[in-house]
Structure formats: structure tokens, C-alpha cells
MARGU-998481 format. One line per 3 residues: number of its first residue (from 1); their letters; for each residue y, z, x of C-alpha. Coordinates in nm, 4 decimals. Each point is the difference from the previous one (the first is absolute). Layout:
% MARGU-998481
NUM) a) Y/Z/X ~ ... $
***
This chain:
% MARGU-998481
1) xxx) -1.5939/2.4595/0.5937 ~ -0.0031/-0.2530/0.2664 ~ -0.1559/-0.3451/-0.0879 $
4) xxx) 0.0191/-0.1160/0.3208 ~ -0.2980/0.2666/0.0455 ~ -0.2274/-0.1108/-0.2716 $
7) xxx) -0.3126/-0.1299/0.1895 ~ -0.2886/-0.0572/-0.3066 ~ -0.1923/-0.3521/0.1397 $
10) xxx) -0.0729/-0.0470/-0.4017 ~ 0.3267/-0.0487/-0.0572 ~ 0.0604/-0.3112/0.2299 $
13) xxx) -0.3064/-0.1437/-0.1306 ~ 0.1939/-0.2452/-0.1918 ~ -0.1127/-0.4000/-0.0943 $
16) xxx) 0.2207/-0.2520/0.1640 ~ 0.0175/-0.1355/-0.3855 ~ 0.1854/0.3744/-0.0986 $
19) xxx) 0.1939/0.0215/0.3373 ~ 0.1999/-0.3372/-0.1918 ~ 0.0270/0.1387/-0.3469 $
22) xxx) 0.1326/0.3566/0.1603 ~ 0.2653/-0.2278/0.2055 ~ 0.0975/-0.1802/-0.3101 $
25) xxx) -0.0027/0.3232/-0.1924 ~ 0.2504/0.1656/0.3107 ~ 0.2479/-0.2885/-0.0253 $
28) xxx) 0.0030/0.0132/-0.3751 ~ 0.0833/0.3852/-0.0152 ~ 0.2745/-0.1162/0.2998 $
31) xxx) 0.1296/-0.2477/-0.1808 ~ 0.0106/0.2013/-0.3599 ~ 0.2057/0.3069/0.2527 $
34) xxx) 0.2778/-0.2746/0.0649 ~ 0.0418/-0.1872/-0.3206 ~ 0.0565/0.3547/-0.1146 $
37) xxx) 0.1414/0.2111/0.1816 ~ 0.3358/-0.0463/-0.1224 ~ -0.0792/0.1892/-0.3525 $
40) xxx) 0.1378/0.3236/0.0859 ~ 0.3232/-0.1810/0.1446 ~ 0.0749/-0.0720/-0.3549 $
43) xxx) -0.0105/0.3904/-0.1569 ~ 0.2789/0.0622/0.3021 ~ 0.3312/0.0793/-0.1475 $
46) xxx) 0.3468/0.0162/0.1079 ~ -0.0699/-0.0782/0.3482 ~ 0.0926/-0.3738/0.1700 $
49) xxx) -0.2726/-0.2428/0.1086 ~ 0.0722/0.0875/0.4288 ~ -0.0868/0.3379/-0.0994 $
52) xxx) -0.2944/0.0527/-0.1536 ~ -0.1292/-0.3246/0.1909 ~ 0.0148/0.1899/0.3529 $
55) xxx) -0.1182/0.3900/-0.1488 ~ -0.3003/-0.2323/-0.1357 ~ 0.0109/-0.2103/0.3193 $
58) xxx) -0.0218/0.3311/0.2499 ~ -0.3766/0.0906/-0.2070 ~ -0.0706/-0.3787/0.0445 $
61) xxx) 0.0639/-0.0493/0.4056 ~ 0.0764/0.3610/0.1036 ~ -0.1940/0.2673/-0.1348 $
64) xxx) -0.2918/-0.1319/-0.1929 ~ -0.1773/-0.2232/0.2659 ~ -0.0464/0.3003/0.2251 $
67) xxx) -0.1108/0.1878/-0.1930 ~ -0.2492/-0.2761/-0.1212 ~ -0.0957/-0.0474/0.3178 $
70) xxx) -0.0268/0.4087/0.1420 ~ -0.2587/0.0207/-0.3340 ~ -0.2151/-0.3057/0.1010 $
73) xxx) 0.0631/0.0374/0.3847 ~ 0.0013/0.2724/0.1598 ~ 0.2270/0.0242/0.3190 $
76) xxx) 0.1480/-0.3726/-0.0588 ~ 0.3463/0.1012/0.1533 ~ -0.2276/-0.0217/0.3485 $
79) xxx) -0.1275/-0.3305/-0.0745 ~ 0.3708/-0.0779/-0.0712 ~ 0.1306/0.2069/0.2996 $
82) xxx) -0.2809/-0.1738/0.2460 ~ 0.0683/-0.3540/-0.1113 ~ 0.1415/-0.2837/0.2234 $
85) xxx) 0.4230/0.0131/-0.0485 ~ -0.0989/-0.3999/-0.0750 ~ -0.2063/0.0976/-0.3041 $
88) xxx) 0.2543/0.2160/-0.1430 ~ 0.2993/-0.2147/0.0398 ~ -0.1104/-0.2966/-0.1312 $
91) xxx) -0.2355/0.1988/-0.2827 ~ 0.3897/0.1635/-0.0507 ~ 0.2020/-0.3133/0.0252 $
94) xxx) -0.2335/-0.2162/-0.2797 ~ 0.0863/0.3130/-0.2527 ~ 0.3576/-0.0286/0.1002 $
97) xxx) -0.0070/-0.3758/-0.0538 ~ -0.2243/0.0007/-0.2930 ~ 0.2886/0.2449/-0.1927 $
100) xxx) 0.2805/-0.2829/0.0802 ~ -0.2328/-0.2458/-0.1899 ~ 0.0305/0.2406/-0.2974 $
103) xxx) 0.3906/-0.0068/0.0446 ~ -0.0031/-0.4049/-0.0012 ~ -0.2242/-0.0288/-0.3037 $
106) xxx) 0.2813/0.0545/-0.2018 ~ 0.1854/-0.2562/0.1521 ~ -0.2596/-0.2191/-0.0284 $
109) xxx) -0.0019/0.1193/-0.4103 ~ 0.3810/-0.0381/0.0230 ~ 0.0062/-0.4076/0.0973 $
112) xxx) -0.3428/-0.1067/-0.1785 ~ -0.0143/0.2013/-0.2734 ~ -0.2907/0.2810/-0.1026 $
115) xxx) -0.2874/-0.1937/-0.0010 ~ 0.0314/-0.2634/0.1924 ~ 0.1860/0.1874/0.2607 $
118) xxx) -0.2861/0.2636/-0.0222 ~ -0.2847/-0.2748/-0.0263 ~ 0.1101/-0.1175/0.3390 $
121) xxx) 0.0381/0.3138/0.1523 ~ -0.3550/0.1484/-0.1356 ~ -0.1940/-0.3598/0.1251 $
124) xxx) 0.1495/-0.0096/0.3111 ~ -0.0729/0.4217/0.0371 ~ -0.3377/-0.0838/-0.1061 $
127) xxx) -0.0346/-0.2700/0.2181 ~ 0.1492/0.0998/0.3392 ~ -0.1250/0.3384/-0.0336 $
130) xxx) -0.3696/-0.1413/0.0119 ~ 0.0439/-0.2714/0.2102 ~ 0.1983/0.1018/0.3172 $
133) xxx) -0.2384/0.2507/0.0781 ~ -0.3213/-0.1960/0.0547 ~ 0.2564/-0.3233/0.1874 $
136) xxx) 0.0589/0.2554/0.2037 ~ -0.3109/0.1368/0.1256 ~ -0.1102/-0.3612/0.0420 $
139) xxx) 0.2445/-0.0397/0.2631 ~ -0.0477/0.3906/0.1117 ~ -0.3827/0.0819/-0.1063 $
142) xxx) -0.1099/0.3866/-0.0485 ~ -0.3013/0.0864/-0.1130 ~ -0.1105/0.0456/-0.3468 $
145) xxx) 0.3629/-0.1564/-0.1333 ~ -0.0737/-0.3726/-0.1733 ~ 0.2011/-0.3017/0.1874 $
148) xxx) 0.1242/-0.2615/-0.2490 ~ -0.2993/-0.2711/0.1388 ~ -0.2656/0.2414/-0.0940 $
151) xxx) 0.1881/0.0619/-0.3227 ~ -0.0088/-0.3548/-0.0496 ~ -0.3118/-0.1078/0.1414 $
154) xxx) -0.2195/0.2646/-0.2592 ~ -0.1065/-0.0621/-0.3317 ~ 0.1108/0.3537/-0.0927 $
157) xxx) 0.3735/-0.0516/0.1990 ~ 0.0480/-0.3307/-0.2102 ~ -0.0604/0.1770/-0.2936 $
160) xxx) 0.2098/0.2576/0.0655 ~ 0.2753/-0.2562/0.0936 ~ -0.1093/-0.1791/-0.3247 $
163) xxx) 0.1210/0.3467/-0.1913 ~ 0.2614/-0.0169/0.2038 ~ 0.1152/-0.3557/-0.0975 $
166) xxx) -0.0761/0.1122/-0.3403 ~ 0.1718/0.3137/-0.0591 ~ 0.3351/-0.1579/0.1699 $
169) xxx) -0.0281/-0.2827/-0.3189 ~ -0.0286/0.3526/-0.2265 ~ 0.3152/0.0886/0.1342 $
172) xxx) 0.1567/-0.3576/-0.0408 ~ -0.0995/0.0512/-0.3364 ~ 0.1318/0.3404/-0.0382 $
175) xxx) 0.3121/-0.1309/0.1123 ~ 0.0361/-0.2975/-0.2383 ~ -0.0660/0.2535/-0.2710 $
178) xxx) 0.3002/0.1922/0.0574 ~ 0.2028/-0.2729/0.0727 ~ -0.0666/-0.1064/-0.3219 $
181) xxx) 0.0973/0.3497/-0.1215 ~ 0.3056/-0.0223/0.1596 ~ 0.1469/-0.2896/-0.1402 $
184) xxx) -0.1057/0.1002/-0.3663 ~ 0.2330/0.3197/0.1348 ~ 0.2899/-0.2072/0.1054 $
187) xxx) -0.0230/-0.1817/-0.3422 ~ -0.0301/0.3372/-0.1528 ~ 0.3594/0.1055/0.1658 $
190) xxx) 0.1499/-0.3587/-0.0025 ~ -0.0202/0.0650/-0.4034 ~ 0.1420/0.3479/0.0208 $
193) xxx) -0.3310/0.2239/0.0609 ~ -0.1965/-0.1924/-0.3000 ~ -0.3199/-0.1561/-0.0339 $
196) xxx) -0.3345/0.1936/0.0229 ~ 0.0756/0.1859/0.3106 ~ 0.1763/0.3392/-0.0230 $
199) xxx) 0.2239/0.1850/0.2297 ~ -0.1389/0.3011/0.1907 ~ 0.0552/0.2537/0.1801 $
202) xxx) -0.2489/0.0633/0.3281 ~ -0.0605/0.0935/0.3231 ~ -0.2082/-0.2601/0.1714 $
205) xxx) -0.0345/-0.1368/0.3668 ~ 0.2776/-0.2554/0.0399 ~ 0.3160/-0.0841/0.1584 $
208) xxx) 0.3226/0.0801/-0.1279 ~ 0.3615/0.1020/0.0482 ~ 0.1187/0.3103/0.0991 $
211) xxx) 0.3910/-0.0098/0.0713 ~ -0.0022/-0.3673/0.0765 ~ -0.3280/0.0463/0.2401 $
214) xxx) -0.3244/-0.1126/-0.0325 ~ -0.2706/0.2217/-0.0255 ~ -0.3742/-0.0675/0.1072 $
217) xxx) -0.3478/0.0207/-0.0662 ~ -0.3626/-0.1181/-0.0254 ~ -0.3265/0.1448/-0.1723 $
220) xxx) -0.1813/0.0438/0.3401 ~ 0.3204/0.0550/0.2208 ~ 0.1308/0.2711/-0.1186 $
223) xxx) 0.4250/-0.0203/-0.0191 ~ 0.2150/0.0861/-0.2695 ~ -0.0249/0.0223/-0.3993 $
226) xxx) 0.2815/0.0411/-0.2401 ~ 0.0728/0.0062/-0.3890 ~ 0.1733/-0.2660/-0.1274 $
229) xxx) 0.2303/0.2186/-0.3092 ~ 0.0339/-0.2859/-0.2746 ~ 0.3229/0.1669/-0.1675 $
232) xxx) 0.0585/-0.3271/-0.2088 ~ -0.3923/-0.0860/-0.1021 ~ 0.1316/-0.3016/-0.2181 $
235) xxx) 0.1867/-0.1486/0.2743 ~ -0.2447/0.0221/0.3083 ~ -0.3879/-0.1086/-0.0090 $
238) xxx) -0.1700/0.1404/0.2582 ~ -0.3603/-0.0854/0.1511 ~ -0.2882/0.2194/0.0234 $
241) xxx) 0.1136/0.1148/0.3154 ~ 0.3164/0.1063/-0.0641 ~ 0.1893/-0.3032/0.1031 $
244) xxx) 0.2750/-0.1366/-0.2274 ~ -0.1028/-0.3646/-0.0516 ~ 0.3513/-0.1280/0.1904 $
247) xxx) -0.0522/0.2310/0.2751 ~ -0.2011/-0.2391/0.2349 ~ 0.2119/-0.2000/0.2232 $
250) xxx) -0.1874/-0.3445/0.0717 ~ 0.0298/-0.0795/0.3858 ~ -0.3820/-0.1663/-0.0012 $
253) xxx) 0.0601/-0.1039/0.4100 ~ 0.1298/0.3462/0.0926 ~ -0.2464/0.1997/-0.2666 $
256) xxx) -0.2630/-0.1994/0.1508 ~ 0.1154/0.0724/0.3410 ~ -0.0053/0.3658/-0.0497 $
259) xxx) -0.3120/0.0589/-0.1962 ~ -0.1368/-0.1511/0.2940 ~ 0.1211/0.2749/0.1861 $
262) xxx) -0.0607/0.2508/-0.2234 ~ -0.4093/-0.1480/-0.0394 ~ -0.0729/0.0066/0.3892 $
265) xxx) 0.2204/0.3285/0.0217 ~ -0.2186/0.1375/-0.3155 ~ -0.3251/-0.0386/0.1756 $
268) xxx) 0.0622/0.1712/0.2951 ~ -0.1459/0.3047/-0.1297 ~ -0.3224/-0.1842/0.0721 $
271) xxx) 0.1506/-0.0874/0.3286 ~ 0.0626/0.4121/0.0422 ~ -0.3751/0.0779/-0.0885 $
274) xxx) -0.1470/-0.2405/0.2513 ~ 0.2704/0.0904/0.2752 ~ -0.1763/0.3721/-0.0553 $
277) xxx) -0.3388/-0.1282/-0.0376 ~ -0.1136/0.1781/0.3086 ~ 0.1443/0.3694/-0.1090 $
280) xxx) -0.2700/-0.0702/-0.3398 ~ -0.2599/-0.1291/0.2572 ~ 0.0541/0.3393/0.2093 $
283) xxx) -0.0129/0.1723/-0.3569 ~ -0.3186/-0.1912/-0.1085 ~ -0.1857/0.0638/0.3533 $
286) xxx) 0.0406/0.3671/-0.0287 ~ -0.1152/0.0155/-0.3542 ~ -0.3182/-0.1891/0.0733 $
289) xxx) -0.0319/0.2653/0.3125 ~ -0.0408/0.2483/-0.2481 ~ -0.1491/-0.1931/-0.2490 $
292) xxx) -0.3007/-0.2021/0.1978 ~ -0.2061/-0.0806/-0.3103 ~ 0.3227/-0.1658/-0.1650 $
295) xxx) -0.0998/-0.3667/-0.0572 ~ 0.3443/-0.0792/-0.1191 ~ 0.3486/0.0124/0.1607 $
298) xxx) 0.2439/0.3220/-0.0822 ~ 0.1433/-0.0266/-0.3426 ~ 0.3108/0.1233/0.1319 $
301) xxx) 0.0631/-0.1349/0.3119 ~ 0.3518/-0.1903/-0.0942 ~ 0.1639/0.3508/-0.1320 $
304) xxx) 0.1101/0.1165/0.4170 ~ 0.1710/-0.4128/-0.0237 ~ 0.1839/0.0882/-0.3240 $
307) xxx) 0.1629/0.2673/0.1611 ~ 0.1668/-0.1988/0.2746 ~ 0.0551/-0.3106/-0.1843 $
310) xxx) 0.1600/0.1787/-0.2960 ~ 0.2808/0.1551/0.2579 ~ 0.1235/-0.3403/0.0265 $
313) xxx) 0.0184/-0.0457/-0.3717 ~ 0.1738/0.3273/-0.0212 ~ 0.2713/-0.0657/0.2378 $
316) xxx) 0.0790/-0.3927/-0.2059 ~ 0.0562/0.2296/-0.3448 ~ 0.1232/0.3110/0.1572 $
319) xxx) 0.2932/-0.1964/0.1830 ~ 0.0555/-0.2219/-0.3118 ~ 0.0127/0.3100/-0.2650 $
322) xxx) 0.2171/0.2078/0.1761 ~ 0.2454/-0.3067/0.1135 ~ -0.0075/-0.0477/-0.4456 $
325) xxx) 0.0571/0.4343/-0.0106 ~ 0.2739/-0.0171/0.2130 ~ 0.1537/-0.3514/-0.1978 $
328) xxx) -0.0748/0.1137/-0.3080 ~ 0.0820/0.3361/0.0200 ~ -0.3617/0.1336/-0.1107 $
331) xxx) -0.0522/0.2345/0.2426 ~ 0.0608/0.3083/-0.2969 ~ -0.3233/-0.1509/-0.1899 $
334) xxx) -0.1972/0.2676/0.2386 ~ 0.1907/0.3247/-0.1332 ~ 0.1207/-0.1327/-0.2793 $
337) xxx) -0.0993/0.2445/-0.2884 ~ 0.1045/-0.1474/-0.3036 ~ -0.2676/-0.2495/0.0429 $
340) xxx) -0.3556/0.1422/-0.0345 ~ -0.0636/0.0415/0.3991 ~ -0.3265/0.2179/-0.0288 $
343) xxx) -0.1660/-0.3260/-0.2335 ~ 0.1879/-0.2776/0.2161 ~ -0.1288/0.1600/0.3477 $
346) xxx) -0.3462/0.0140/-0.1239 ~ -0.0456/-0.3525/-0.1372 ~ 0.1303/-0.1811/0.2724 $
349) xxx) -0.2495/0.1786/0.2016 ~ -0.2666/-0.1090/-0.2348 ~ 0.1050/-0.3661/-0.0119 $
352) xxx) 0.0179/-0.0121/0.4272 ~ -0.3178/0.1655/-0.0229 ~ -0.1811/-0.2521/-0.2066 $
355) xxx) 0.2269/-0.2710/0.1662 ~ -0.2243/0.1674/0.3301 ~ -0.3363/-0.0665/-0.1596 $
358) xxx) -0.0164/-0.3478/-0.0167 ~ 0.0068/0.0008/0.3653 ~ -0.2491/0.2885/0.0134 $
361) xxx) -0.2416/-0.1973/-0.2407 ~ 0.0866/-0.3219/0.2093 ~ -0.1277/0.2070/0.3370 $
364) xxx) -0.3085/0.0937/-0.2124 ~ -0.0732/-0.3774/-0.1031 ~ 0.0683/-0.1354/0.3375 $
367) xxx) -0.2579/0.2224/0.1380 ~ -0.2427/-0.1730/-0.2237 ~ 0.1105/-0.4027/0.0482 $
370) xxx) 0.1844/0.0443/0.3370 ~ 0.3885/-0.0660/0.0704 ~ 0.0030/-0.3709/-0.0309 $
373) xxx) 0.0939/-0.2319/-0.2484 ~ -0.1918/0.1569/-0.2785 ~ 0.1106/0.3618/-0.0440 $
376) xxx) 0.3840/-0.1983/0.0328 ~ -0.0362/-0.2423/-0.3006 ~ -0.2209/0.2941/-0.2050 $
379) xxx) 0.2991/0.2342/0.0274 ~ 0.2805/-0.2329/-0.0775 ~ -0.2137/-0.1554/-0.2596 $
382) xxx) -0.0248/0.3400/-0.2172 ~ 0.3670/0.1024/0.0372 ~ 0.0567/-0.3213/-0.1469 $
385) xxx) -0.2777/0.0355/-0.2633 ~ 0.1245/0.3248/-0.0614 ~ 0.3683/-0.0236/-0.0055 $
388) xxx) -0.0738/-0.2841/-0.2516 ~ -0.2249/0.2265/-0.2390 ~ 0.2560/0.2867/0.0125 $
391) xxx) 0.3013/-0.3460/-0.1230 ~ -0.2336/-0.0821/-0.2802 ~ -0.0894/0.3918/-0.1268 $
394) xxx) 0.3781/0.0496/0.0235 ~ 0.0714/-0.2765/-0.2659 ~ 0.2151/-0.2409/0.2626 $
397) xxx) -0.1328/-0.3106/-0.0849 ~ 0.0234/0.0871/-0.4423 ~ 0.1441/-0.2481/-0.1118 $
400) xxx) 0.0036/-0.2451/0.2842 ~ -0.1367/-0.3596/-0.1110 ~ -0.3992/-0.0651/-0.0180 $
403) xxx) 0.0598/-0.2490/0.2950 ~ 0.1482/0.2691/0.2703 ~ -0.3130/0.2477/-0.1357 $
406) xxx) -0.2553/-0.2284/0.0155 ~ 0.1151/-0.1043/0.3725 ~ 0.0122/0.3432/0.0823 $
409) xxx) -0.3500/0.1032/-0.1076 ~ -0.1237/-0.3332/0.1628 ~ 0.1619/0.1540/0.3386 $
412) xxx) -0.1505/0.3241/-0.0601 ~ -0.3188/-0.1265/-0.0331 ~ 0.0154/-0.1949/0.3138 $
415) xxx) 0.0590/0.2572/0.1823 ~ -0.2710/0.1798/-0.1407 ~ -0.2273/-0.3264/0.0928 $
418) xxx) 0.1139/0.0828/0.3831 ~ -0.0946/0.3600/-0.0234 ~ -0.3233/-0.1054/-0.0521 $
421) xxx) -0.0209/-0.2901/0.2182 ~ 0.1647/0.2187/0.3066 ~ -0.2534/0.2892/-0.0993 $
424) xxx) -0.2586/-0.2640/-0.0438 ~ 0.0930/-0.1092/0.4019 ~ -0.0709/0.3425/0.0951 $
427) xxx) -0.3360/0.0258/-0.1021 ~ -0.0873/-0.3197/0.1725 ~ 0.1206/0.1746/0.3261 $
430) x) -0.2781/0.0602/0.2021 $
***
């Protein structure tokens, strides 16, 4: 069945009031995709992190968006084909760019620590990623984008900056939470692995070690994961991420450096879907050919983008995975049949696939609030929400003190406060 077909005026006959609660309901389902797609990583056995990372990473960038796209658009490798070599190159480049800012969030992790390394990283993500975008069509105007001085000179832009502001001190919060965490871990392994914190065993998104190298990664980014194997539990706390407590090596002017790399880096996937903005616009305009009564714009507009900017992102982790096959002597993983490879095959492609769907639900939101500032902070404002939810169902923070709890459910909150306020903006919008 082709959607892109579906012509039924009654269905477009939606309130501006819904069109808002649909966007935030989009960007929710997005954001719930990425703070969990990594579930079926952790059923994977016997194979290392580089490997299952890129079979999952070829449904995420290679084979899922297409397909995506060839059920929502039909004949979107012409709108590809017919676009201007500028559109694709720099729609290509901001994936490529926006997968190095996954590799540097570890660094960033590595010199400032979990949460305050990832604090930065996320605010500045959040930040740039909503920002830049509208600066620059103030200086370069196109219609129907939103310049920074009407963004600013609107009752509903200032709120949504407002939610902006707000969700950033949500993440400031966040952060202080687990910095707190972490030094109740360090105490925990300074005394030999006591105190209320136990050692475990995980897979979570984190840097580590791998033969003396660092490996990277970010919840939105998309680099590597590992297991951290805790062989003496009394000896070594670790942190609900995996991280043993003494792993972080303070450099606060060179973390800070880097995880401002990593944050401007990070949001060029924003960059990517405004560089392609005019293959959706082509996609949009032919939709509302054949759909005249539509009153709305085309639900799935962004998914011919995806394709193009998620070659970029492919190329980053495909380059990086096999460079750790060929160090790490991983490439046997594939054949390898002592480990389950039937099992391991299919849930990597079922964690790349829902990786895919936040940006498939973030394509279906943006078609309801536009590609500005709003869908941005939405989307990064779930994963956070999210991958926060997932930390406290998983029994991370047992045991942590009432003061590193409280200040993480008082950053949760806040963020929650900027959902609304953001979604609030949005329905101002005339």
C-alpha cells in the first residue's frame, strides 16, 4: 500500500490544537525508539562490541531508511537522483560530521566524567542543534524556515526559547545527579567495593578501554558500546553505565574542549536535515499534487533526507568498526558458530531498526511543528527523559543517597516542565 497515495480530505481535517499534541506525541515515540534501542544489544552473545554495532548499524543507515522511505515515497531515488550535487553533499557531509561527534563523546566522557561530560555534550547538542538553524536563515532567509529575530521577537518563539533555557537547567541537573553518584562510587571502590553500591556487570553506552584505546559513544550519536566484565566484583565499583568509578581521567580544559566539539559535531544531524530541506519540499509538493484537499503538510516528507544523511553516518561507524575488526581481530564474530549467529544476526537488526525509528517518528513530528527549534529540543528532550526512566527501572540509582535521587527527579521534572512549555510555544504559533 502506498501512503503517499492516500487522498481522504477528512483525514487532514485536523485542529491546529491536535496538529501540537500529534507532534509532541511523534517526538515522544522518537525519543522512546532511541533511549531504547539498545535492548536487544544486550541478549547478543559471544560477539565483540565493533561487531554487532555495524550488522545493527547497516539496518540503521543502510538498509532500513530506504526501505522506509520506498513504503512512504514512492520513486524517492528520483527525487534523490534529480537533486542539486550541492544538496546532496552537504545533506552527506553533516551525516558524516554528525558520526565524528558520536566518536568524540567519549572523549568528552573520558576527561569530564559521565555526567558532566555528557551534560555538556547533551546542552550544547540541544542547543546548537536548534539554534544555528534559524541564525542562519536570518542571515540567508527561505521561506517558511523561522530566523532567530522572529524566534525572538514572538510570544510563542520566547516560549519556546524559555523551554529551551529550561530543559538545558534539567540537564544541569541531571548532571549534578550523577556526579553525585559518581563520587558515592569512587568512595564505594576507595573502601574496597563497600558501601551501598554494588558491583555489576552491564552493557551500557559509555566509554571505555579496549586494548589501551578508548572507545566512544553517545545516546543520540550512535558509536560504540561495550561490557565492562567485573571478574573481581569486591574490588571494582562500577557506575550505572558500566564505568569503573577510577576509570574517568579528569582533564576539565581538554574534556571541556572536546565536548565542545563533540556538541556542535552532535547536532549536525539537524544541520543534514535542513541542508536536504529542499529534497522533503520536492517530496511534500508532489504529495499535495496528489493530495489537493490535504490541509496539512506530508507526514513523511523527512524519510527521502534520512536516506542521504544516514550514508554519512554509515561511513563514520563503518570506517571506525572495521579499523576495531581488523585491531582487534573480530572479524570471525560474522561466521563464528560457536556463538549463537542465527539469534545475534537478528537482534542487532532489531536494535538498528528501532535505533531507525526515532528518526522516522522525529520526520513524523517535524511535519507537525516544523524543523526549527522545537522538534530539536522535543527529540533530545525524550531521549533524555527516556534514557533516564530506562536508569531508574534498571535499579542504577538503588542505593544511591536520597540527595543524588531527589536531584535527579528534580531534573527530570524540569525537563518535563520544558516539554510542555516548548509544546505550549507551538500552539501559540500562528
Amino acid at each position: 500500500m502506498e501512503l503517499f497515495l492516500i487522498s481522504n480530505p477528512n483525514l487532514f481535517a485536523i485542529p491546529h490544537f491536535m496538529q501540537v499534541i500529534l507532534g509532541v506525541i511523534f517526538h515522544f515515540i522518537g525519543g522512546f525508539a532511541s533511549g531504547s534501542f539498545y535492548m536487544p544489544y544486550k541478549k547478543v552473545r559471544g560477539w565483540a562490541w565493533e561487531s554487532y554495532w555495524i550488522i545493527g548499524g547497516l539496518f540503521s543507515w543502510l538498509v532500513v531508511p530506504p526501505l522506509a522511505a520506498a513504503l512512504t515515497i514512492p520513486n524517492f531515488w528520483q527525487i534523490i537522483s534529480q537533486a542539486d550535487g550541492a544538496t546532496l553533499f552537504y545533506t552527506y557531509l553533516f551525516g558524516l560530521l554528525w558520526g565524528v561527534g558520536g566518536l568524540t563523546y567519549g572523549l568528552g566522557v573520558r576527561y569530564l566524567g559521565v555526567s558532566l561530560g555528557s551534560s555538556i555534550i547533551l546542552g550544547l547538542c540541544m542547543v546548537f542543534g536548534a539554534l544555528i538553524p534559524s541564525i542562519y536563515y536570518h542571515f540567508v532567509p527561505q521561506a517558511g524556515k523561522d530566523t532567530i529575530g522572529a524566534i525572538a521577537g514572538s510570544t510563542w518563539g520566547l516560549t519556546v526559547l524559555g523551554g529551551l533555557a529550561v530543559c538545558v537547567l534539567g540537564i544541569v541537573l541531571c548532571g549534578r545527579a550523577g556526579t553525585l553518584k559518581e563520587r558515592q562510587l569512587k568512595a564505594a571502590n576507595a573502601n574496597g567495593g563497600g558501601g551501598n553500591l554494588k558491583p555489576v556487570s552491564r552493557r551500557q553506552p559509555v566509554l571505555v578501554e579496549e586494548n589501551g584505546n578508548p572507545v566512544a559513544t553517545g545516546p543520540l550519536q550512535g558509536a560504540a558500546y561495550a561490557e565492562i566484565a567485573v571478574e573481581s566484583p569486591e574490588a571494582v565499583a562500577v557506575d550505572g553505565h558500566g564505568v569503573p568509578a577510577t576509570a574517568v581521567e579528569y582533564k576539565f580544559a581538554l574534556g571541556l574542549t572536546v565536548a565542545i566539539v563533540s556538541g556542535v559535531l552532535s547536532a549536525c544531524f539537524n544541520f543534514g536535515l535542513e541542508a536536504g530541506a529542499p529534497m522533503a519540499t520536492t517530496a511534500n509538493n508532489l504529495w499535495k499534487a496528489a493530495n489537493p484537499a490535504a490541509a496539512t503538510e506530508f507526514l513523511y516528507r523527512n524519510n527521502v533526507v534520512y536516506v542521504v544523511v544516514l550514508w554519512g553516518g554509515l561511513t563514520t561507524n563503518f570506517i571506525w568498526c572495521m579499523l576495531l575488526n581488523a585491531r582487534n581481530k573480530t572479524f570471525g564474530d560474522y561466521t563464528n558458530k560457536r556463538t549463537p549467529l542465527l539469534k545475534n544476526y537478528l537482534l542487532s537488526a532489531l536494535a538498528g531498526t528501532t535505533w531507525f525509528l526515532q528518526f522516522f517518528f522525529y520526520g513524523m513530528g517535524e511535519s507537525k511543528l516544523g524543523n526549527g527549534a522545537s522538534s530539536w529540543i522535543l527529540h533530545m528532550s525524550f531521549i533524555i527523559l527516556v534514557a533516564n526512566m530506562w536508569g531508574l527501572i534498571s535499579n542504577e540509582w538503588k542505593g544511591v543517597s536520597s540527595k543524588a535521587r531527589t536531584t535527579l527527579f528534580v531534573g527530570v521534572a524540569t525537563i518535563i516542565l520544558a516539554v510542555l512549555l516548548v509544546g505550549y510555544g507551538n500552539y501559540l504559533k500562528p
